[in-house]
C-alpha positions, -999 to 999 in steps of 0.1 A, spaced: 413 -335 -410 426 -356 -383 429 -351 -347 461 -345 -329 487 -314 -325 487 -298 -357 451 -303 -367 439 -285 -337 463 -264 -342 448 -259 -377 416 -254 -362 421 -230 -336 437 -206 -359 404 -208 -383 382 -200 -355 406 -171 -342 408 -160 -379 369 -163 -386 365 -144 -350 385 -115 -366 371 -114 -396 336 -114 -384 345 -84 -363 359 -66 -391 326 -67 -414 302 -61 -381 290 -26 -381 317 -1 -372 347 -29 -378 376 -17 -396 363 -34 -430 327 -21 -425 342 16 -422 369 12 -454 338 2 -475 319 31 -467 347 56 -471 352 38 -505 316 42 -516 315 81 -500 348 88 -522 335 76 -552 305 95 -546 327 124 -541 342 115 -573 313 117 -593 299 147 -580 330 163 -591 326 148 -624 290 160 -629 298 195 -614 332 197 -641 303 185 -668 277 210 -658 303 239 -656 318 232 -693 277 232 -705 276 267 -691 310 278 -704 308 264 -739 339 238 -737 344 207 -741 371 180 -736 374 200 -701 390 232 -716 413 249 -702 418 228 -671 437 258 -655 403 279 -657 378 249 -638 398 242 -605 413 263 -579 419 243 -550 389 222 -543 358 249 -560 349 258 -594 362 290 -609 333 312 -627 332 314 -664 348 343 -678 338 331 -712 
């Protein structure tokens, strides 16, 4: 790149860009944080999963059942099977 106007131009804007996005992936920068949320919901996720699993092993369905019998709100309902 040559010298001049817009290449410095060009260049400042990197450097304030790179600045940002080096911030973002530090510890506690906005990017560092969304990544963690995103693994601790998928985590959530598949505890869910494995806790719909173990509940239709102790019911005796399959396919998820009844889905209106496993969730109320946010906890398992007991098997009335």
């Amino acid at each position: 790149m040559e010298h001049g106007g817009a290449a410095d131009a060009a260049r400042r804007r990197v450097a304030e860009l790179s600045a940002k996005a080096r911030a973002a992936m530090a510890e506690g920068g906005t990017s560092h944080r969304d990544l963690h949320q995103l693994l601790d919901d998928i985590m959530a996720a598949r505890r869910l999963v494995v806790g719909l699993r173990r509940h239709e092993k102790d019911c005796g369905v399959t396919g998820l059942g009844d889905p209106g019998h496993l969730v109320s709100g946010s906890a398992l309902v007991p098997c009335t099977a």
